[in-house]
Structures are given as C-alpha cells and as structure tokens.
C-alpha atoms as one frame of an Amber mdcrd trajectory, in Angstrom:
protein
 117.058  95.365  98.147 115.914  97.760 101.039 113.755  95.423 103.135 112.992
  98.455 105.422 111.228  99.834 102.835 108.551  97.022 103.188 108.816  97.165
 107.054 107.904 100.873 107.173 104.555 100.302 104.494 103.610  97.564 107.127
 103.671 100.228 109.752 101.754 102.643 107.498  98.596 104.366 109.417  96.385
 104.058 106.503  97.124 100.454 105.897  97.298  99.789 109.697  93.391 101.074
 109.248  92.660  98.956 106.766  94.012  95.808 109.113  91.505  96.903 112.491
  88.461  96.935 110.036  89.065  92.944 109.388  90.366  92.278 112.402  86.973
  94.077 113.748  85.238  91.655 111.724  87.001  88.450 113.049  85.928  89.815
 116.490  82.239  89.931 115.517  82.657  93.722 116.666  79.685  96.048 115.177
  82.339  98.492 114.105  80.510 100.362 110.590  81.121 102.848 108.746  77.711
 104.300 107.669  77.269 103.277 103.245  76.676 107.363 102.622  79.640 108.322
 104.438  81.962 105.571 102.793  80.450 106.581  99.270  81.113 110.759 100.254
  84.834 109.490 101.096  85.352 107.314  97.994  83.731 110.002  95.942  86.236
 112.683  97.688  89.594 110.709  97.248  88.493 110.252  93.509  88.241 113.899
  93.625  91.464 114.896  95.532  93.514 112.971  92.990  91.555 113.582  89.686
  92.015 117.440  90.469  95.739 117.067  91.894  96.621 115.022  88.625  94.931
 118.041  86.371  97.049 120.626  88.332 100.109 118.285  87.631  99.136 117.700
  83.913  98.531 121.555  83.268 102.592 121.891  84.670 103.487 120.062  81.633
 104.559 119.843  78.362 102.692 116.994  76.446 105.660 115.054  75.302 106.332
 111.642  73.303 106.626 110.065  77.334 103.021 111.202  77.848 102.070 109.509
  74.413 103.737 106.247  75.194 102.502 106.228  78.487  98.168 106.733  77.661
  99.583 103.841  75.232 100.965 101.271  77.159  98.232 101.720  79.591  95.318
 100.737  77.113  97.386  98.088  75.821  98.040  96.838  79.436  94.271  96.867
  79.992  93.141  95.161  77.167  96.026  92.374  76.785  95.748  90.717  80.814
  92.403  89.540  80.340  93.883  87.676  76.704  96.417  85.343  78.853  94.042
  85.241  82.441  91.031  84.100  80.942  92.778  80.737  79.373  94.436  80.295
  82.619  90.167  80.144  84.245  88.265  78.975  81.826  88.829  74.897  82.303
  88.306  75.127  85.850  85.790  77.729  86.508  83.708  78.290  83.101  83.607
  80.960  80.296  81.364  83.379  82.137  83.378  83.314  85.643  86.990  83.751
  83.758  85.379  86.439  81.190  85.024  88.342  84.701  88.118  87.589  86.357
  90.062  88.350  83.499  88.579  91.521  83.070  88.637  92.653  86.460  92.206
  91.853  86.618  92.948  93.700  83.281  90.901  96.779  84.744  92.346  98.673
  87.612  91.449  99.492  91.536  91.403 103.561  91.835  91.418 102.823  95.343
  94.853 100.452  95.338  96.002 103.916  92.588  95.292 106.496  95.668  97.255
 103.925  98.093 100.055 104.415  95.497  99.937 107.628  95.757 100.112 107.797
  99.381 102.979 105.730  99.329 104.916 107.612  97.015 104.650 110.817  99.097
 105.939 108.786 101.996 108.788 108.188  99.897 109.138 111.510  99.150 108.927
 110.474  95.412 106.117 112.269  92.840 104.876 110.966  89.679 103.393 112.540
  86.286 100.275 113.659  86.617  99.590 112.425  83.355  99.338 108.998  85.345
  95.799 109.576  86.017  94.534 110.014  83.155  96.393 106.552  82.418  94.402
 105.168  85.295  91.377 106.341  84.137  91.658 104.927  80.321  92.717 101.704
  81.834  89.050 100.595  82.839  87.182 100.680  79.790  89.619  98.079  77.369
  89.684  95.233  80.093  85.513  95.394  80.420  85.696  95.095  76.279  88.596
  92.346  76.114  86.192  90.351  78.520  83.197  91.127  76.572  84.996  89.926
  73.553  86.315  86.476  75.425  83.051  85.977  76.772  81.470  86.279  73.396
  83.911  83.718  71.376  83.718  81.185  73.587  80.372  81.260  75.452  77.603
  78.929  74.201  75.204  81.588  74.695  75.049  85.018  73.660  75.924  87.728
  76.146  73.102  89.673  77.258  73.788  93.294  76.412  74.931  95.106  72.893
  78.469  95.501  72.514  77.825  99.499  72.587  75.904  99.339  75.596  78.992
  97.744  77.418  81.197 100.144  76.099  79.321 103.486  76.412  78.863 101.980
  80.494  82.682 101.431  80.871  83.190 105.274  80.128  80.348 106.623  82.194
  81.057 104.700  84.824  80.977 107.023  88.047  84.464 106.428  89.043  86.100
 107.160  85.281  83.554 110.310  84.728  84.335 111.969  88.025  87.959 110.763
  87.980  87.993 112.559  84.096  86.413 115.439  84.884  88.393 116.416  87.988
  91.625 116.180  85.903  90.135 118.464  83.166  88.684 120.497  86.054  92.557
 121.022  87.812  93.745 121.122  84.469  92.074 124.443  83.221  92.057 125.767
  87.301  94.888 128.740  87.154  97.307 128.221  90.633  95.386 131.210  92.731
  91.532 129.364  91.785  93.279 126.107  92.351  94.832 127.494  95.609  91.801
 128.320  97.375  90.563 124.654  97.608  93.895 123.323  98.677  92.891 122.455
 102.118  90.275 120.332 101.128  91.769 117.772  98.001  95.271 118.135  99.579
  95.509 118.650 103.585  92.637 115.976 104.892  93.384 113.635 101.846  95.677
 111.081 104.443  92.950 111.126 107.348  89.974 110.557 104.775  91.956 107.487
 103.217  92.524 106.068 106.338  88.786 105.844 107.070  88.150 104.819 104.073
  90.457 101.979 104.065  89.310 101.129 107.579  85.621 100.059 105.888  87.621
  98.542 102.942  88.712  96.464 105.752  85.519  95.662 107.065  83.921  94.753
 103.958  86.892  92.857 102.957  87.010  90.888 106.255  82.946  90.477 105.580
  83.783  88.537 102.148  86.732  86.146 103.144  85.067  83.624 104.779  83.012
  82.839 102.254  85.526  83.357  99.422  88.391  80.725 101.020  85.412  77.863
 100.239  85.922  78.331  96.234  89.144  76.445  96.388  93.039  76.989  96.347
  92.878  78.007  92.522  91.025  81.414  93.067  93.294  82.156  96.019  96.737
  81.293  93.983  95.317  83.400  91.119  94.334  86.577  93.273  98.639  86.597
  94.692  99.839  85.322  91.914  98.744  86.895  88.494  98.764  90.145  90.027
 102.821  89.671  91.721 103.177  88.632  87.937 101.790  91.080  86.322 103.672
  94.145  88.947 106.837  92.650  88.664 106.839  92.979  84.798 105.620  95.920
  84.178 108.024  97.461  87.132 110.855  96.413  85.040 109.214  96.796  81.318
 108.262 100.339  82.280 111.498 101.637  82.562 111.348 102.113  78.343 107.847
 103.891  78.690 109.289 106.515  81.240 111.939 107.344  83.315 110.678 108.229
  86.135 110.436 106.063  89.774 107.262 107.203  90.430 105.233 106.831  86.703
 106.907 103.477  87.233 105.480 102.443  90.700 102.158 103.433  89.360 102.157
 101.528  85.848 103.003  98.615  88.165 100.203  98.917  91.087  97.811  99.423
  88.281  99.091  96.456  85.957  98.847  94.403  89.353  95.263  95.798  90.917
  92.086  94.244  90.134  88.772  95.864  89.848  86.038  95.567  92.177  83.950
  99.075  91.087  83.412  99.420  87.584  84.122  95.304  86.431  81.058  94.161
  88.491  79.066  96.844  87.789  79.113  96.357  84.237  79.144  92.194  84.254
  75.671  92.650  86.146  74.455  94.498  82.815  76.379  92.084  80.099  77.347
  88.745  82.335  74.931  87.424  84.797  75.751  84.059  84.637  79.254  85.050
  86.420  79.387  84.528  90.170  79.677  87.896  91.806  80.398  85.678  95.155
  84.251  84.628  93.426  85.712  87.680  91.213  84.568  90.100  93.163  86.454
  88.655  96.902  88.946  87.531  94.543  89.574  91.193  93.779  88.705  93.347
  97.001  89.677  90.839  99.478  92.844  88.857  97.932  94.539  91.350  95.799
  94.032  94.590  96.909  95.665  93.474 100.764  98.252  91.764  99.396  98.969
  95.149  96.709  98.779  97.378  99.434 100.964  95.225 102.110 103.547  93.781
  99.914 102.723  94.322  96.435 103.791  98.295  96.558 107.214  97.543  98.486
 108.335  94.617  96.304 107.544  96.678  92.995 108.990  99.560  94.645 112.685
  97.320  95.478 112.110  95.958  92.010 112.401  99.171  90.205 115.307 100.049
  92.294 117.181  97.060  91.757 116.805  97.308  88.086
C-alpha cells in the first residue's frame, strides 16, 4: 500500500481548514463564520457538484453499470441501519439506535464533495451518475429507521409513514442536489460553459471555508459528546471503517472504475448530520439529538475525511 497517499490527504488545504476551525475552538478563539454565509457556501458546493454530475451524466450512455450502480446504492442505504440498529438498541434504547442507524445508512453530501476533491487531487474522475447515487441514498436509510423504530418501540412514532417519506425527498439538500443534475444534464456545453467559473474554478477555496466552520462546529460538539461513553465513540470509527472497507472491495462487481469505487465507499462509510436529524425532529423526538448527531459530524466525518478516504483509496488499489 502507498502510505504517501495518506500523508499527502493529511497535508490537504481543505482538510488542513477543517483542523484550525477545532483547533480555534480548543483555544476559546471567537473565530465564526457568519450562519448565512456557511448556508450560501453549503448551498453552492451542493450546486457545483449537482450541476458538474448532470454535465457528466449527459456525456453518457445509460448502461447496465449505471443500473447496478442507482441499485446498490438504495440497497446500501436501506440495509446499514438493519445490522446498526441491533448493535444500539441494548445499550442506548430503540429511539436513539432508530437514529443512529439511520444516519449511518444515509449519507454526508459534504464528506461526497470531500471525495470529490480528493479524487481530482489524484487526478482520478468518477461517473457522474454517482450523484445521483448520492442523492437516492438519503431517503431509504430515514425509512429503514422509521421502520426499526416502529417494530420495536413501545410507542407509536409520531408522524405518518408518508409524511416521513415525502420529507426525505424534499429535503433541501436531495431537491437542490436533484435538480442541479437535471439542470447540467439538459445544459448544452456553450450554456453550460458560461457558468464555468463559478461551479468549477472557486469550488476548492469555497470548500475550504466551508470545512473551516465544519471545524468549528465540530470542535463546538466534542466536548460534550466524549461524556456519552466509549460505545458511541467505537461505533462512530468503527461501523463506518467497516462499512468503507467492504464496499471498496464489493464494488469492484458494481463498476469498474477507481473513482465510482472511492465514492460508493465514502458514502457507504459517511453518516448523516443534514437530512437524518431533520427528519427524526418530525417522526422521533424521543432520540437525543445531543449523541447521533456529534456521533456523525464530529466522529465520522474527521476520521472519513483524514483517514477514511486514503485507506479506502489503498484498499481499492490493493485489491
């Protein structure tokens, strides 16, 4: 395995970023980025890569790898939370392993654009196809949970089962992520060209921002998170190494390609932090936003974007 590989993501601007904005924290600096500007940014990188996979997608020829591919991500999604939430539910309760699991079977578009990044770093590209995989992976983990949390709870779930479903596709994120690819995907090269500079040439300096206040908020929500317990912490490293390392080496029989790989793995491994709480505030109240959601933004999406990306990456090479 190329070990240089992980060296040279640990020297990565973007992530280097995201390691000042906790390190601001731990120096009780009052280093902010303002909320409207962070939500303009997350808003834009959803943009930049909704409208770059579209231009991708329209480059292709839909294709039995495309198929298999929107398959094995919905099946992804909506299997993780089936083996998670047995792994939770003794030690922290139906309602707080309903939302783990399904915030570990959802995805992190953020930890998706880091992927991205990294790829181009590599020099690598993958399908754009991929993002539309992204984007059908939230809605099946939010209903596997649902489901979970319905079986086993001794109370009902507040919320229809229709309401929680018709939320997990309007979602923000998955609407503007789905209607950026359809927008690059009917945008001819010359319309598409004129916006270049903007979802293409600043996309690297906006993400590093933007993972600078990821850093901030995440260093905001570990002090209080490390007080749950060892289990939580194990669970955040270890489930998701699990679940990347799997699907890095499973995914080789879904497509061929490094980079389609890379991404099927960061998104097997990521945990949601967007969409997941959102909709557990509407169908869930009884879980404690104070454990899934550190558990997700400041566990698993450092250790993804540190070392997850690099080992997956040697993984797939080495197989």
């Amino acid at each position: 395995m190329d070990f240089q590989i992980l060296i040279n993501n640990l020297t990565n601007p973007s992530l280097l970023f995201f390691v000042l904005g906790v390190l601001a924290v731990k120096l009780k600096s009052d280093l902010e980025i303002p909320s409207t500007s962070a939500k303009f940014i997350a808003l834009y990188l959803m943009i930049s890569i909704g409208f770059k996979g579209g231009q991708e997608l329209s480059h292709s020829v839909f294709n039995s790898t495309i198929l298999w591919s929107l398959v094995f991500g919905v099946v992804l999604s909506a299997s993780i939370p089936l083996y998670t939430f047995f792994l939770l539910k003794r030690k922290l309760g139906v309602p707080n392993a309903a939302a783990i699991a399904a915030a570990y079977g959802s995805i992190s578009a953020v930890t998706f654009v880091a992927a991205a990044a990294f790829l181009e770093t590599q020099g690598v590209n993958f399908g754009g196809y991929m993002v539309a995989v992204m984007a059908l992976m939230e809605a099946p983990a939010i209903i596997s949970g649902m489901i979970l949390l319905r079986k086993f709870s001794p109370t009902k779930a507040e919320g229809g089962m229709r309401q929680v479903v018709v939320h997990a596709f309007t979602n923000g994120s998955v609407l503007l992520i789905l209607g950026s690819l359809v927008i690059g995907l009917i945008a001819d090269e010359k319309q598409a060209e004129g916006i270049k500079p903007f979802v293409t040439d600043i996309f690297k300096g906006f993400l590093a921002v933007f993972l600078l206040d990821m850093g901030i908020s995440s260093g905001r929500k570990l002090k209080a998170f490390f007080k749950t317990g060892y289990i939580s912490s194990l669970f955040a490293i270890l489930v998701p190494l699990v679940n990347g390392l799997v699907v890095a080496y499973v995914s080789q029989w879904i497509s061929p390609e490094e980079g389609d790989r890379l991404i099927f793995a960061i998104l097997a491994a990521s945990a949601s932090y967007i969409a997941v709480p959102a909709a557990m505030k509407l169908s869930n109240p009884e879980a404690d936003e104070g454990l899934y959601v550190p558990m997700a933004l400041a566990v698993t999406f450092p250790f993804n974007i540190t070392l997850g990306m690099p080992i997956y990456w040697m993984v797939i090479h080495a197989v």
